[in-house]
N, C-alpha and C positions, 0 to 999 in steps of 0.2 A: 567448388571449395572457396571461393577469392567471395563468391557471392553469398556463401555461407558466413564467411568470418566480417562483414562488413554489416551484415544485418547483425549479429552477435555484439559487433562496436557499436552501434546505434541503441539496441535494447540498452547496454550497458550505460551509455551515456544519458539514456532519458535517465535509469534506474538512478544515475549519481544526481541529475538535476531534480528530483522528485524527492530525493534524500537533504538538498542541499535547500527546498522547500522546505519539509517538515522540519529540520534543526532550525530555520529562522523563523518557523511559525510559533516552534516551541522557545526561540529567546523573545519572541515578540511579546510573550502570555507571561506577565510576573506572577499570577495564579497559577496554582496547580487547575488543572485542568476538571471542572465538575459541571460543566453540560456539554452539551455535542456542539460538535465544533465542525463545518464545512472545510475547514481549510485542512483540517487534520485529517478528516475521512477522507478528502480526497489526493493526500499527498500520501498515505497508509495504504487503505485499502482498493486492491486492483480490481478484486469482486467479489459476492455475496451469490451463493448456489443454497438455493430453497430444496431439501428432499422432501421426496416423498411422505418419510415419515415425520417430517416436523424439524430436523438440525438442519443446521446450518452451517456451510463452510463456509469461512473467511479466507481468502487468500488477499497474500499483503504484498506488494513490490519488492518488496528485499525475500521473499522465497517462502515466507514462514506462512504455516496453512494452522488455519483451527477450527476444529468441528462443536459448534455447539449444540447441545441437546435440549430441548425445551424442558 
């Protein structure tokens, strides 16, 4: 349990410092944002699953999943 809730605190604390990345990348950008951006992808997106049939899911660090379809 103690070893459960200590890795929970750790995820949690990368999640807030990977959040506290992407708010200063995004005050860093007086632009709206229109090309790809390294800094953004990788303080967003956790990872990128290719199917089968051609979608793609995005899963993001803060929890949020999107399936796109070609």
């Amino acid at each position: 349990q103690a070893n459960k809730l200590r890795e929970e605190k750790k995820n949690k604390a990368t999640l807030i410092n990977r959040i506290k990345l992407f708010i200063a990348a995004l005050k860093d950008n007086k632009d709206l944002v229109s090309a790809f951006s390294n800094k953004l992808w990788t303080a967003l997106v956790e990872s990128v699953l290719v199917n089968k049939d051609g979608t793609l899911k995005f899963v993001c660090y803060a929890g949020l999943t999107n399936i796109v379809h070609k």
